[in-house]
C-alpha positions in Angstrom: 0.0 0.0 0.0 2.9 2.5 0.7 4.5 1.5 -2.4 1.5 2.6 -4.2 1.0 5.7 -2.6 4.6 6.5 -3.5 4.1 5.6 -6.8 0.9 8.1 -7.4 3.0 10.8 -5.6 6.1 10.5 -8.1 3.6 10.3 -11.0 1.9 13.1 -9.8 5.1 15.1 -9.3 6.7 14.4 -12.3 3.2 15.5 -14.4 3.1 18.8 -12.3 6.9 19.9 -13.3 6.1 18.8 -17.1 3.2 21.0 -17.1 5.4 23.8 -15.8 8.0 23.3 -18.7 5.3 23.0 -21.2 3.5 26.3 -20.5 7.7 27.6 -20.4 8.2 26.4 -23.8 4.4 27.1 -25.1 5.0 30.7 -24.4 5.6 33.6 -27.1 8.7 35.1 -24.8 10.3 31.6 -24.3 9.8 31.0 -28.2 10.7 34.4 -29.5 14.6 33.7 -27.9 15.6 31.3 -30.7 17.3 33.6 -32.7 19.3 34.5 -29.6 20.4 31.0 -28.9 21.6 31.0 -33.0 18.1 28.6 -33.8 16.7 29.2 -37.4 13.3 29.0 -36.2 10.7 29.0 -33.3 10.4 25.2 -34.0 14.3 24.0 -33.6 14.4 25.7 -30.1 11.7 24.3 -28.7 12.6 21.4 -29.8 16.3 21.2 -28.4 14.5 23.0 -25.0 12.5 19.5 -24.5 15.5 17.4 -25.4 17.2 19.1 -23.0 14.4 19.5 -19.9 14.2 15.5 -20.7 17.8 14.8 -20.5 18.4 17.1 -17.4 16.5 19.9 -16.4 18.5 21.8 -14.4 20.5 22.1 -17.6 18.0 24.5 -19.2 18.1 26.6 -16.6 22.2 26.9 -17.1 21.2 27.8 -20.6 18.7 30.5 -19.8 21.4 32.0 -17.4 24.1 32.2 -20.2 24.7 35.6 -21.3 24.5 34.9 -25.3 26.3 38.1 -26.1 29.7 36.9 -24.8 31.1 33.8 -26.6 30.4 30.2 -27.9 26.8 29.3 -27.1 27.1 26.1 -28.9 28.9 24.4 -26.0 25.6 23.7 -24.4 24.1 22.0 -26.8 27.1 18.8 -27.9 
């Protein structure tokens, strides 16, 4: 029975933090930054952003820190 409960919890956890990326990546301001992140379109950044919140997370969020006007972006996406 606890195993269960622990179960529905996790599930319940993980669908609550997919839902908060989803409305991240659904929105205009979060989809207007591809050209700032050297993306050819809308499409290809939201993309690699749920590649990337799938893979790790907390990763995305070293991405959105990085200042984009000083030096090789690229780096976080190999």
């Amino acid at each position: 029975m606890i195993s269960y409960i622990h179960k529905l919890l996790l599930r319940f956890i993980n669908k609550l933090s997919r839902d908060r990326y989803e409305r991240l990546i659904n929105s205009s301001d979060f989809k207007s930054l591809y050209k700032n992140y050297g993306f050819k379109s809308e499409e290809e950044w939201v993309e690699a952003a749920r590649k990337i919140i799938k893979e790790n997370p907390d990763r995305l969020v070293q991405i959105m820190n990085y200042d984009t006007r000083n030096g090789n972006f690229g780096k976080y996406f190999k």
